[in-house]
C-alpha positions as CSV (number, residue, x, y, z in Angstrom):
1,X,26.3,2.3,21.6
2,X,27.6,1.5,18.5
3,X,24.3,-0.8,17.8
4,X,21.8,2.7,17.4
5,X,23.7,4.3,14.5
6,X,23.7,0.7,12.7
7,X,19.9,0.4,13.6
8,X,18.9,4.0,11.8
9,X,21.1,3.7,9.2
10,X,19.2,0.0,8.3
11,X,16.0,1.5,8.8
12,X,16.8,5.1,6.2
13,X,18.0,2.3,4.3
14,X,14.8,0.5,4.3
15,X,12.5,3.5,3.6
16,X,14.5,4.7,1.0
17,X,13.9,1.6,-0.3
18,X,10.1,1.9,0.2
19,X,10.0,5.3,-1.7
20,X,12.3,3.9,-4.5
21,X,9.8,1.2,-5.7
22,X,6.9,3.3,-4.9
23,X,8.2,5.9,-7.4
24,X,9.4,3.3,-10.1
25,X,6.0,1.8,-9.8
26,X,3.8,1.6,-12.7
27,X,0.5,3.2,-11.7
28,X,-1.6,1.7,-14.5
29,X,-0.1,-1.6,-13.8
30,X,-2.0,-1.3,-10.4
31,X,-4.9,0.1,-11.5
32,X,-5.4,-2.9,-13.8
33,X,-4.3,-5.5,-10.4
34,X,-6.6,-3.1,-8.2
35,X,-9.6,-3.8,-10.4
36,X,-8.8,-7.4,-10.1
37,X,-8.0,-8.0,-6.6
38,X,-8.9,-5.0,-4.3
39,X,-11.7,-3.1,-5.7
40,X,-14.6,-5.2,-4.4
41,X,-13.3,-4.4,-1.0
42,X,-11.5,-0.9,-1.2
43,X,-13.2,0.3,-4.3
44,X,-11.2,0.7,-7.4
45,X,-11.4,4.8,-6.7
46,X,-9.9,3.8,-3.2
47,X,-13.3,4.2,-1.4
48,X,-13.8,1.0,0.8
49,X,-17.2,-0.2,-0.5
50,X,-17.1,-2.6,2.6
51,X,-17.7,-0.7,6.3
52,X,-14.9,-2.9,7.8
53,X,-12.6,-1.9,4.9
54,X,-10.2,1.2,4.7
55,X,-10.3,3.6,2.1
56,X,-7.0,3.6,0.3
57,X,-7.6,6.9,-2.0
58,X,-4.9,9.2,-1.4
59,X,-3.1,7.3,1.0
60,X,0.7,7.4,1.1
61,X,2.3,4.8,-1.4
62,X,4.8,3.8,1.1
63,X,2.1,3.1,3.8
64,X,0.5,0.8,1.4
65,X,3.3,-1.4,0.6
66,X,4.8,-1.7,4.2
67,X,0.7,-3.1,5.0
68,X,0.6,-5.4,2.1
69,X,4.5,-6.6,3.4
70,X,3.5,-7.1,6.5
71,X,0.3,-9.0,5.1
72,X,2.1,-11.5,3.1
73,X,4.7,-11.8,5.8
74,X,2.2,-12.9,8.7
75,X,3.3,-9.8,10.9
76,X,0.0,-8.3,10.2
77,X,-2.9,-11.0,9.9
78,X,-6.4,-10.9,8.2
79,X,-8.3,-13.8,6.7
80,X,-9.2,-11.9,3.1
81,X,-5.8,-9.7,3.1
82,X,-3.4,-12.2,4.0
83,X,-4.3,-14.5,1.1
84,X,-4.6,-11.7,-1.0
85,X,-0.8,-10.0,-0.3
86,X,0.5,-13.9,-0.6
87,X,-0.1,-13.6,-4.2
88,X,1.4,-10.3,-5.0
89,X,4.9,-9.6,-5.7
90,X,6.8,-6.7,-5.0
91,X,6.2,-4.8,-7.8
92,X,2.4,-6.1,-7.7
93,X,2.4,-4.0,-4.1
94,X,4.4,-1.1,-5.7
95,X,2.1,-0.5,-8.7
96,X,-1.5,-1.0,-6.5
97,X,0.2,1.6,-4.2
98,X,1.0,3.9,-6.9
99,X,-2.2,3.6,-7.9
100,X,-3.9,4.3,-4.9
101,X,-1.6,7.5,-3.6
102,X,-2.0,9.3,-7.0
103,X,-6.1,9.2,-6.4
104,X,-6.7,12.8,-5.4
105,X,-9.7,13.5,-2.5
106,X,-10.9,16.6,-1.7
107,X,-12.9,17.5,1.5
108,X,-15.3,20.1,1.9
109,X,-16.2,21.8,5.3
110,X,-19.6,21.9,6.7
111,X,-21.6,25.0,6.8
């Protein structure tokens, strides 16, 4: 019983952690990496410009870095991505996040 509390606190711990790097990221910075590394697949305006890619524009910051962790960690496994996410450090990840989740989209309704 005593194993659960340990467990959430470690994983608050961890997504505080997430959030913390995601907001001390340098948005620029990853702008500048995106161009260089993700926009021929994902676009650097976060549209995928590949229809086997996912759009990244607007998506959470946190999401991103937990996909590109588990990229370079070989928990998640693609032949482009995982070379890619080998290269990047931590605050690589947490920049092209920040990046990505400040893009603003809109969507407008059919008529």
């Amino acid at each position: 019983m005593l194993l659960r509390p340990i467990l959430v606190a470690g994983a608050l711990i961890a997504a505080g952690l997430l959030a913390r790097s995601a907001t001390a990221a340098d948005a620029e910075a990853g702008k500048k990496k995106a161009a260089a590394q993700c926009a021929v697949c994902h676009g650097i305006d976060g549209i995928a410009k590949l229809p086997e890619a996912p759009h990244l524009a607007a998506e959470q910051a946190t999401y991103i870095i937990k996909q590109l962790k588990a990229f370079k960690s070989g928990e998640r496994k693609h032949e482009q991505m995982s070379i890619i996410a080998e290269s990047l450090s931590d605050a690589d990840m947490a920049d092209i996040a920040a990046w990505y989740a400040k893009i603003k989209v809109t969507a407008t309704m059919p008529q």
